[in-house]
PAPADO-228731 format. One record per residue (C-alpha): x, y, z; residue in three letters; residue number from 1. Coordinates in Angstrom, 1 decimal. Each point is the difference from the previous one (the first is absolute). Layout:
{X: X | Y: Y | Z: Z | aa: ala | i: NUM}
...
//
This chain:
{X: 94.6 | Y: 83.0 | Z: 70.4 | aa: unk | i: 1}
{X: 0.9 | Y: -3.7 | Z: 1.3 | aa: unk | i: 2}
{X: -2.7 | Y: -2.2 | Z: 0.8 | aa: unk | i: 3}
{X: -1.6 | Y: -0.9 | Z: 3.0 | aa: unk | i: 4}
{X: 2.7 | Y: -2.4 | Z: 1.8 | aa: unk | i: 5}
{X: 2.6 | Y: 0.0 | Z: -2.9 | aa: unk | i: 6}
{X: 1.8 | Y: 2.5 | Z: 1.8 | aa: unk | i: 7}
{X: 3.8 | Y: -0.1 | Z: 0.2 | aa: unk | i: 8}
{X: 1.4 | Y: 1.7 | Z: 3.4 | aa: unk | i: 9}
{X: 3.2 | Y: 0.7 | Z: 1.1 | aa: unk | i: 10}
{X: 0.8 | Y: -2.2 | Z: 3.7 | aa: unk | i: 11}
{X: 0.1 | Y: 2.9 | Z: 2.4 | aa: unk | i: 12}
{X: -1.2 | Y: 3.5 | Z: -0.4 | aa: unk | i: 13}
{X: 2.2 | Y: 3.2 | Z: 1.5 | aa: unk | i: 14}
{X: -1.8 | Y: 3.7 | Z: 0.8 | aa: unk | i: 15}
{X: 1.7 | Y: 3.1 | Z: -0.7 | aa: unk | i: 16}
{X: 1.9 | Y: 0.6 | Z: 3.1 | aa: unk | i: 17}
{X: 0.2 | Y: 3.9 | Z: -0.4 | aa: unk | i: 18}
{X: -3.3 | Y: 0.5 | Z: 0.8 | aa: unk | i: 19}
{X: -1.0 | Y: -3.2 | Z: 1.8 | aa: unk | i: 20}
{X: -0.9 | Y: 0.9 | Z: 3.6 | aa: unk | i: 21}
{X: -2.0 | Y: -2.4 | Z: 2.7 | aa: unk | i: 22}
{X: -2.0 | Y: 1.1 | Z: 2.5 | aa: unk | i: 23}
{X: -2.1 | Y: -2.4 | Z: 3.2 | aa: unk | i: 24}
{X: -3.5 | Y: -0.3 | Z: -1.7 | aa: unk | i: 25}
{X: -2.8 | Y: 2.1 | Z: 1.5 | aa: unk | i: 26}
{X: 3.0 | Y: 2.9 | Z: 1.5 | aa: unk | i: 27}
{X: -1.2 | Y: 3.6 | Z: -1.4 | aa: unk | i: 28}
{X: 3.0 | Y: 1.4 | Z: 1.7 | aa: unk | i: 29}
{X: 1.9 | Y: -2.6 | Z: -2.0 | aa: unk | i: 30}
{X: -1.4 | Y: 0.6 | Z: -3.4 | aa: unk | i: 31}
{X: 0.8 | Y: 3.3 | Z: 0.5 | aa: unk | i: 32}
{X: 3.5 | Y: -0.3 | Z: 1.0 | aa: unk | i: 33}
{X: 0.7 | Y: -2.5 | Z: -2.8 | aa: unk | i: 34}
{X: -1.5 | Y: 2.5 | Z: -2.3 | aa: unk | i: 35}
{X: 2.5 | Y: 3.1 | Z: 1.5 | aa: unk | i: 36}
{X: 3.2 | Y: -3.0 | Z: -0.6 | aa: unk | i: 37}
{X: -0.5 | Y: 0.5 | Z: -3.3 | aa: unk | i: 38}
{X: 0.8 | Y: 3.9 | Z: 0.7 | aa: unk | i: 39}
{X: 3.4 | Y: -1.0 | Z: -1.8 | aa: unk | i: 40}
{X: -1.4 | Y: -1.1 | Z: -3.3 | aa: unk | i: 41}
{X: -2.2 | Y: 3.8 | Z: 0.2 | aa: unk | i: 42}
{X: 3.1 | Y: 1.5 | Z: 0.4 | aa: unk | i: 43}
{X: 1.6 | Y: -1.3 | Z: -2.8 | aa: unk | i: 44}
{X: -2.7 | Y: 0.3 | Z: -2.3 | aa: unk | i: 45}
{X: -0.4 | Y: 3.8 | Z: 1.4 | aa: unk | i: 46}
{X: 3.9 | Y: 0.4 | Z: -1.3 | aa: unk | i: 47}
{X: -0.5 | Y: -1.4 | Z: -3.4 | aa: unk | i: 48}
{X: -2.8 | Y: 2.2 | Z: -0.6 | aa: unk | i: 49}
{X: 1.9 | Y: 3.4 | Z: 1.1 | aa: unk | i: 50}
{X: 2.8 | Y: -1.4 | Z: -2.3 | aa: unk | i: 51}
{X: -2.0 | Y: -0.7 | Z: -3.2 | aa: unk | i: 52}
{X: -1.6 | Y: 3.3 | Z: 0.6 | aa: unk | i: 53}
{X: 2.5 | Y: 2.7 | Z: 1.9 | aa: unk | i: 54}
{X: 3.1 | Y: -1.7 | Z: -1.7 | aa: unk | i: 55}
{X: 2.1 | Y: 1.7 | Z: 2.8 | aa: unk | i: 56}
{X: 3.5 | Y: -1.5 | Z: 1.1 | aa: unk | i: 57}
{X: -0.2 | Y: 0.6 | Z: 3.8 | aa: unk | i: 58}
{X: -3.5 | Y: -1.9 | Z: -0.1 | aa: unk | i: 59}
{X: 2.5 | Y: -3.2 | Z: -2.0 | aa: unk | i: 60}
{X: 2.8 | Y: 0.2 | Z: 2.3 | aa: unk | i: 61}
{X: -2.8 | Y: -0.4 | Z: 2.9 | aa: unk | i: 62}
{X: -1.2 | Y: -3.1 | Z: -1.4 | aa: unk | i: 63}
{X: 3.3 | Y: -1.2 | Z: -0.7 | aa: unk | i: 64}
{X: 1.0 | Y: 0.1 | Z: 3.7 | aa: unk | i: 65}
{X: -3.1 | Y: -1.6 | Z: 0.6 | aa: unk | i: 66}
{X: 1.5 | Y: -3.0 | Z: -2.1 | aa: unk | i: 67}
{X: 2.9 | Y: 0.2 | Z: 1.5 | aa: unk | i: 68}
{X: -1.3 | Y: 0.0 | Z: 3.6 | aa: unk | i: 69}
{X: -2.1 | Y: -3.5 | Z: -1.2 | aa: unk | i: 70}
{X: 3.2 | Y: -1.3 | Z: -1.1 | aa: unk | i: 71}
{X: 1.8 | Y: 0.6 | Z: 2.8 | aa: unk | i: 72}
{X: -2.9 | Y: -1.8 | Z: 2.3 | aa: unk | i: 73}
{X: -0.1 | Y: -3.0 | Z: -3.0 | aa: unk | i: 74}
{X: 4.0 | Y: -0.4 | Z: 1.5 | aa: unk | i: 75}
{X: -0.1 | Y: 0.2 | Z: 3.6 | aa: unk | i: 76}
{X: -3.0 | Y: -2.2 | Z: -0.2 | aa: unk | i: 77}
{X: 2.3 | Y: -2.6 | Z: -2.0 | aa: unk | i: 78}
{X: 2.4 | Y: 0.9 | Z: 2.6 | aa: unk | i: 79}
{X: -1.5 | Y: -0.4 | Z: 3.3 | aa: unk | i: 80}
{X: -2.3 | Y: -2.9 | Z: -1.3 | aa: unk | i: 81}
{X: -2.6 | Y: 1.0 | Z: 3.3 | aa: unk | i: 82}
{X: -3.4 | Y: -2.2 | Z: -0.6 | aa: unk | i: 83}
{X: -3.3 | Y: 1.6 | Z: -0.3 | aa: unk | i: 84}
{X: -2.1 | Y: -0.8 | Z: 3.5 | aa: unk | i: 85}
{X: -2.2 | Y: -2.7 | Z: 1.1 | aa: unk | i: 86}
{X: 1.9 | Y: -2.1 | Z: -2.4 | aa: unk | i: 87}
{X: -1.3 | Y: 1.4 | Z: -3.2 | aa: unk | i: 88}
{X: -4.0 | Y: -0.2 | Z: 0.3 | aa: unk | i: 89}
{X: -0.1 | Y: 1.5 | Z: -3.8 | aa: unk | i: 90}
{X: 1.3 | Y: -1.8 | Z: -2.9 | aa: unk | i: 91}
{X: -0.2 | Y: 2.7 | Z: -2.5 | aa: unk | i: 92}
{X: 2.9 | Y: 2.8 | Z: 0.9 | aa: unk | i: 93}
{X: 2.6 | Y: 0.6 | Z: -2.1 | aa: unk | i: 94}
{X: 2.4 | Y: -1.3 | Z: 2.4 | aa: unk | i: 95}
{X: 0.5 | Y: -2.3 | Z: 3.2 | aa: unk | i: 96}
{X: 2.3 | Y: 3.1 | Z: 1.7 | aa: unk | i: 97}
{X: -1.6 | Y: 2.4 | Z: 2.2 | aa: unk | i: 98}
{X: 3.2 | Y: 2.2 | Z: 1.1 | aa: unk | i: 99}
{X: -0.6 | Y: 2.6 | Z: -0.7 | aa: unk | i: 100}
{X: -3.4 | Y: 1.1 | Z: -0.9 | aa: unk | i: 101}
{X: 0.3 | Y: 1.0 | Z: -3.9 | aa: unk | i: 102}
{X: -3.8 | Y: 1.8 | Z: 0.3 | aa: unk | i: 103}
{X: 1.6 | Y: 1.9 | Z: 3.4 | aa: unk | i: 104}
{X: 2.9 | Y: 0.5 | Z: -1.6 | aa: unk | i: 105}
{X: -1.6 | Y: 1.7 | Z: -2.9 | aa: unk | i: 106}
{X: -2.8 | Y: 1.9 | Z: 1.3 | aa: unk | i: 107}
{X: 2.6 | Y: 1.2 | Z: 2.5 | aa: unk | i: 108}
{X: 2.8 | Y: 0.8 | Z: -2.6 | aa: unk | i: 109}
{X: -3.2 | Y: 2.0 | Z: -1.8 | aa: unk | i: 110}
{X: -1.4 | Y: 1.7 | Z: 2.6 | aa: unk | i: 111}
{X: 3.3 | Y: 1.5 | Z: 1.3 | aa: unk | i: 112}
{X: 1.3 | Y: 1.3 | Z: -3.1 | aa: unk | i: 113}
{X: -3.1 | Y: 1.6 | Z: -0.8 | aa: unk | i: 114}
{X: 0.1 | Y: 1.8 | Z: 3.3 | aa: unk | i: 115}
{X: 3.6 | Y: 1.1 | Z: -0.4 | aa: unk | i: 116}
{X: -1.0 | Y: 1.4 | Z: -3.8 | aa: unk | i: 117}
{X: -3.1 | Y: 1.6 | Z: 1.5 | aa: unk | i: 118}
{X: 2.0 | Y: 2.2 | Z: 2.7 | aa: unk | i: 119}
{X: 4.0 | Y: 0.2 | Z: -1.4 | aa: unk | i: 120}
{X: -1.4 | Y: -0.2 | Z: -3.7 | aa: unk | i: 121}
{X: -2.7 | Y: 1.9 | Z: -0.4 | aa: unk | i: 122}
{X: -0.1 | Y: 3.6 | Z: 1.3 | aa: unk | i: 123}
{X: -2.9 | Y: 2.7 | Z: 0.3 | aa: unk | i: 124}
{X: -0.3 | Y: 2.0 | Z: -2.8 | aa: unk | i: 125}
{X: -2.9 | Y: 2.1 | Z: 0.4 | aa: unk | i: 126}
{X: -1.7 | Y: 1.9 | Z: 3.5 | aa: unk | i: 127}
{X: -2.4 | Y: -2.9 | Z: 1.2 | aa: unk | i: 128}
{X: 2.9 | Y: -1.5 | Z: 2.2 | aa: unk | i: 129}
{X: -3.1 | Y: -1.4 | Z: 2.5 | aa: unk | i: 130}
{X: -1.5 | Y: -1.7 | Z: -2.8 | aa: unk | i: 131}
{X: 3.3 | Y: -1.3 | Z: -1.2 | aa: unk | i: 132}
{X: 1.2 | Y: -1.2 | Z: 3.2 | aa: unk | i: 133}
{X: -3.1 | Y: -1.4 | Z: 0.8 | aa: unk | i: 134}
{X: -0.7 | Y: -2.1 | Z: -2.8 | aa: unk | i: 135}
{X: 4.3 | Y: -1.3 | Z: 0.4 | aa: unk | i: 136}
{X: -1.3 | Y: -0.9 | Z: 3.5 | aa: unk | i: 137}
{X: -3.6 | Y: -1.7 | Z: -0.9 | aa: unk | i: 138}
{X: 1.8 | Y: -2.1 | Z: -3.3 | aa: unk | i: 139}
{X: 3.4 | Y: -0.6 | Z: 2.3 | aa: unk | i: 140}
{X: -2.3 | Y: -1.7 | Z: 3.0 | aa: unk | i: 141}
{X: -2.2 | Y: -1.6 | Z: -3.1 | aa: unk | i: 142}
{X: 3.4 | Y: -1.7 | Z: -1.4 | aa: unk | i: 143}
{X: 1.1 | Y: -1.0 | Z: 3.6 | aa: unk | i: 144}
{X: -3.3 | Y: -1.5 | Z: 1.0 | aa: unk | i: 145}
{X: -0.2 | Y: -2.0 | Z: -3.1 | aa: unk | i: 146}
{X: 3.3 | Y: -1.6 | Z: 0.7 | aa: unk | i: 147}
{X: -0.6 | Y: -0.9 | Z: 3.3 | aa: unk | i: 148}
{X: -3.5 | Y: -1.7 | Z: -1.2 | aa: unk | i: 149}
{X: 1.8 | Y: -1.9 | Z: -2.4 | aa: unk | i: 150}
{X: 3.0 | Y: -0.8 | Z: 1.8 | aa: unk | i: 151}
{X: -2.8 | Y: -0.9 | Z: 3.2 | aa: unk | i: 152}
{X: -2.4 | Y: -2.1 | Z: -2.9 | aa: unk | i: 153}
{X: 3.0 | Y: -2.3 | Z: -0.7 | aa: unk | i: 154}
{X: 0.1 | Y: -1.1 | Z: 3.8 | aa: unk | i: 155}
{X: -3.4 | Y: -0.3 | Z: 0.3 | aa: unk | i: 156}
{X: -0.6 | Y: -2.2 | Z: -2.9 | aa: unk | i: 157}
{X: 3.0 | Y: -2.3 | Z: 0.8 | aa: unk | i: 158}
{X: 2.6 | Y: 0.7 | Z: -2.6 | aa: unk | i: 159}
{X: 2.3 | Y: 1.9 | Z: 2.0 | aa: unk | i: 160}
{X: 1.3 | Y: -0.1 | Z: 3.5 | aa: unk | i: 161}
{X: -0.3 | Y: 3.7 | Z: 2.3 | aa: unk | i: 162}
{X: 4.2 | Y: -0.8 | Z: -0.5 | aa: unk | i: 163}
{X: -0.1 | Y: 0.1 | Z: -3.9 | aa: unk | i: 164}
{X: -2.5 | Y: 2.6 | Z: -0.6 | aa: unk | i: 165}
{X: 2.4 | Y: 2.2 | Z: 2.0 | aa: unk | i: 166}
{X: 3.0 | Y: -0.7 | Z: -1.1 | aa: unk | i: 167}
{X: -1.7 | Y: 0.4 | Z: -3.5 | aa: unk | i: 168}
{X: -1.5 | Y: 3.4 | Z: 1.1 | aa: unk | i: 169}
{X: 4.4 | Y: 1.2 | Z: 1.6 | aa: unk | i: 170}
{X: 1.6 | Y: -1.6 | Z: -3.8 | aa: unk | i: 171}
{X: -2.8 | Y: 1.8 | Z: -2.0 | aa: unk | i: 172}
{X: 0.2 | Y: 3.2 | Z: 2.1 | aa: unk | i: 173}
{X: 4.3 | Y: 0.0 | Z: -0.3 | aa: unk | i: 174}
{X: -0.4 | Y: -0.9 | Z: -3.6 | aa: unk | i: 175}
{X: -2.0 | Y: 3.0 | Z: -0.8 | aa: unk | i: 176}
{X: 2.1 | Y: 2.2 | Z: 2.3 | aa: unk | i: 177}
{X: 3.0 | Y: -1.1 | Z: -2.3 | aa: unk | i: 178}
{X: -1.9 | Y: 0.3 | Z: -3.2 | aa: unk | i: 179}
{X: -1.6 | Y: 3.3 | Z: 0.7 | aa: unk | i: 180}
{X: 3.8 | Y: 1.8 | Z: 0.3 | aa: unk | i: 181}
{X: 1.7 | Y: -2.2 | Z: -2.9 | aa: unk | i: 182}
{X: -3.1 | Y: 1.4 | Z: -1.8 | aa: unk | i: 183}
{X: 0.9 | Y: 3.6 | Z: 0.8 | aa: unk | i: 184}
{X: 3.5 | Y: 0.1 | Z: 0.5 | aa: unk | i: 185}
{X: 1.0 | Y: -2.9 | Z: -3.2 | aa: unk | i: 186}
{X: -2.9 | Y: 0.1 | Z: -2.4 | aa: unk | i: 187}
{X: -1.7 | Y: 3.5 | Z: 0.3 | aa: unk | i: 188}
{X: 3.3 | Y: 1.7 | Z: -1.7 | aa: unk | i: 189}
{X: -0.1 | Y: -2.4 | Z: -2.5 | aa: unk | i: 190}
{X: -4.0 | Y: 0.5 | Z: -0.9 | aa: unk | i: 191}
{X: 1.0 | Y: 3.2 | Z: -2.3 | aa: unk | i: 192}
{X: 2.2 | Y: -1.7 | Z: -2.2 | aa: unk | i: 193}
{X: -2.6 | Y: -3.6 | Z: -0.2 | aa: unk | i: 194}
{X: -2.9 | Y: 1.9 | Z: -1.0 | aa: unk | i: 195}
{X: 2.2 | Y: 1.8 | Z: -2.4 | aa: unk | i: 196}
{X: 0.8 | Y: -3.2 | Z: -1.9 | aa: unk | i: 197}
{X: -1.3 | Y: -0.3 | Z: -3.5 | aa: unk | i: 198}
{X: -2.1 | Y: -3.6 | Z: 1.2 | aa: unk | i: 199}
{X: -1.2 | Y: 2.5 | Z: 3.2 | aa: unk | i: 200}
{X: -1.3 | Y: 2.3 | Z: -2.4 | aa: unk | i: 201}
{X: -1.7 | Y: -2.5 | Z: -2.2 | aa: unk | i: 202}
{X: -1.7 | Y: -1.7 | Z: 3.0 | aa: unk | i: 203}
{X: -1.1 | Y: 3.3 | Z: 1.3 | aa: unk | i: 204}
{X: 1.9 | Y: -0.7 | Z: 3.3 | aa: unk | i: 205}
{X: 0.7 | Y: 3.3 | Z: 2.1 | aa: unk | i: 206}
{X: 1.7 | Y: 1.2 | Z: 3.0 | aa: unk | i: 207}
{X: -2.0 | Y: 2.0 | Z: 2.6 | aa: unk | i: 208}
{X: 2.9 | Y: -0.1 | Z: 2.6 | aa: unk | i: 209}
{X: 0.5 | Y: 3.6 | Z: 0.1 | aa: unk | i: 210}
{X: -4.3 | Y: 0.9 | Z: 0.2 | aa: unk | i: 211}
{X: 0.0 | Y: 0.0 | Z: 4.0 | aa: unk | i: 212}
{X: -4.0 | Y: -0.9 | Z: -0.2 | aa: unk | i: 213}
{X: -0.5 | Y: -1.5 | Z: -3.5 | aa: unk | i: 214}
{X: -4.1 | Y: -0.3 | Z: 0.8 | aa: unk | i: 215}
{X: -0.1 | Y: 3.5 | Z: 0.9 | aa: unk | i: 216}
{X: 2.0 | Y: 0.7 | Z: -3.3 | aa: unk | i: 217}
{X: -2.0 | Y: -1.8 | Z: -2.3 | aa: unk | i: 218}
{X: -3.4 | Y: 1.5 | Z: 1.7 | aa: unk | i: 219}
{X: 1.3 | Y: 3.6 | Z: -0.6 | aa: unk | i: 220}
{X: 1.5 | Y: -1.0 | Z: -3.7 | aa: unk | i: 221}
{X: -2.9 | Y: -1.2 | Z: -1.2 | aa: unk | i: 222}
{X: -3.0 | Y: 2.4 | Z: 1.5 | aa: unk | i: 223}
{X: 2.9 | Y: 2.9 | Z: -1.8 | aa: unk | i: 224}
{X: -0.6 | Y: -2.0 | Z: -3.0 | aa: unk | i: 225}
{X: -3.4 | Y: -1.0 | Z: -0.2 | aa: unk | i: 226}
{X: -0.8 | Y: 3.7 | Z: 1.0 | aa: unk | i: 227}
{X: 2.2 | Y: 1.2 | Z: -2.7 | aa: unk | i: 228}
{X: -1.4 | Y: -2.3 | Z: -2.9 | aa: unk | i: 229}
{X: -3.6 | Y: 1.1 | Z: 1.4 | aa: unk | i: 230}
{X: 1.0 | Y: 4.0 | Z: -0.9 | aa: unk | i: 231}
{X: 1.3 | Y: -1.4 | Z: -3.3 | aa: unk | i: 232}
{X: -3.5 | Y: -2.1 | Z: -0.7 | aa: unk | i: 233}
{X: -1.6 | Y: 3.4 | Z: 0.9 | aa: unk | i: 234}
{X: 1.3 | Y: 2.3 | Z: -2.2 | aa: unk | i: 235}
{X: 0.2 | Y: -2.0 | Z: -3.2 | aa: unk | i: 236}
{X: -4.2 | Y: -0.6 | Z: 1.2 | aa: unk | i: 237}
{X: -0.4 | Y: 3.7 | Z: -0.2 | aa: unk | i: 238}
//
């Protein structure tokens, strides 16, 4: 380690913008709506996770209409050239543009397509259709709520106007509208013959586009399994 004043440091200092959020000192509500801004960053991380570990193509083409959808608000933004309000009270954001809201725009993009998988995607499979509806409902609300919080935490803490949150919340909404039938109508045909490539196979990635309710599936797969290797373990034990 350096000594004591024989430092050497660089002229400024920068903070990681992607998680950098500001909040008026002493404001719970605040704190807590800076920490739901960072619902983005969760979300991501939630979708690199289910990669790593699922390996499953729908759950990739997902996250790359999600990239998309943030390029597509990077260009309008570099487009319309709208400033952020009250002329820019935080110094750390990735950029000076506010139009549109890129978290909006996101959690929006995010929260539709997830609705439109949970009720044209994923279809009933075994008799609890109460149960089934009513957790689509509760998690449907739960996805909606969270992007009106975030959309509503990016007024509130002055990064956004009520103008660019919502026309982030209309592009992120159309973009996922868009994505969700290019997914099905484009890509879903195509899933078959990806998964069947030899670097598919190496990697382990699969297609589930055909399982109507892949958690459902994989429940039933693997208590059939773990059932059956149980018989086996008791027999040879006998």
């Amino acid at each position: 380690m350096a000594a004591d004043g024989q430092c050497s440091l660089p002229a400024s200092w920068l903070p990681v913008t992607l998680t950098h959020v500001e909040y008026p000192a002493g404001d719970l509500f605040g704190h807590i709506l800076a920490y739901l801004s960072l619902s983005p960053i969760f979300v991501i991380v939630g979708f690199l996770t289910l990669i790593i570990f699922k390996r499953e193509l729908h759950t990739i083409s997902f996250l790359g209409g999600l990239g998309l959808n943030e390029g597509v608000n990077w260009l309008i933004k570099h487009v319309i050239q709208e400033p952020r309000p009250c002329g820019g009270p935080h110094t750390a954001v990735g950029t000076k543009y506010g139009m549109p809201s890129s978290h909006s725009q996101f959690m929006w993009f995010f929260s539709v397509y997830s609705f439109l998988f949970l009720y044209l995607r994923m279809h009933q499979t075994n008799n609890a259709r109460f149960l089934d509806l009513l957790w689509r409902h509760l998690l449907s609300l739960g996805l909606l709520t969270a992007a009106f919080l975030v959309s509503y935490s990016r007024v509130y803490l002055l990064y956004h106007t009520w103008s660019q949150v919502l026309y982030g919340g209309i592009a992120g909404s159309l973009m996922a509208i868009a994505w969700f039938i290019f997914t099905q109508e484009v890509l879903t045909p195509l899933f078959p013959r990806i998964a069947a490539w030899p670097i598919s196979e190496f990697l382990l990635i699969r297609d589930t586009s055909l399982i109507p309710n892949v958690l459902w599936f994989e429940y039933t797969v693997t208590r059939a399994e773990a059932r059956n290797r149980q018989r086996k373990l008791g027999t040879k034990l006998q």
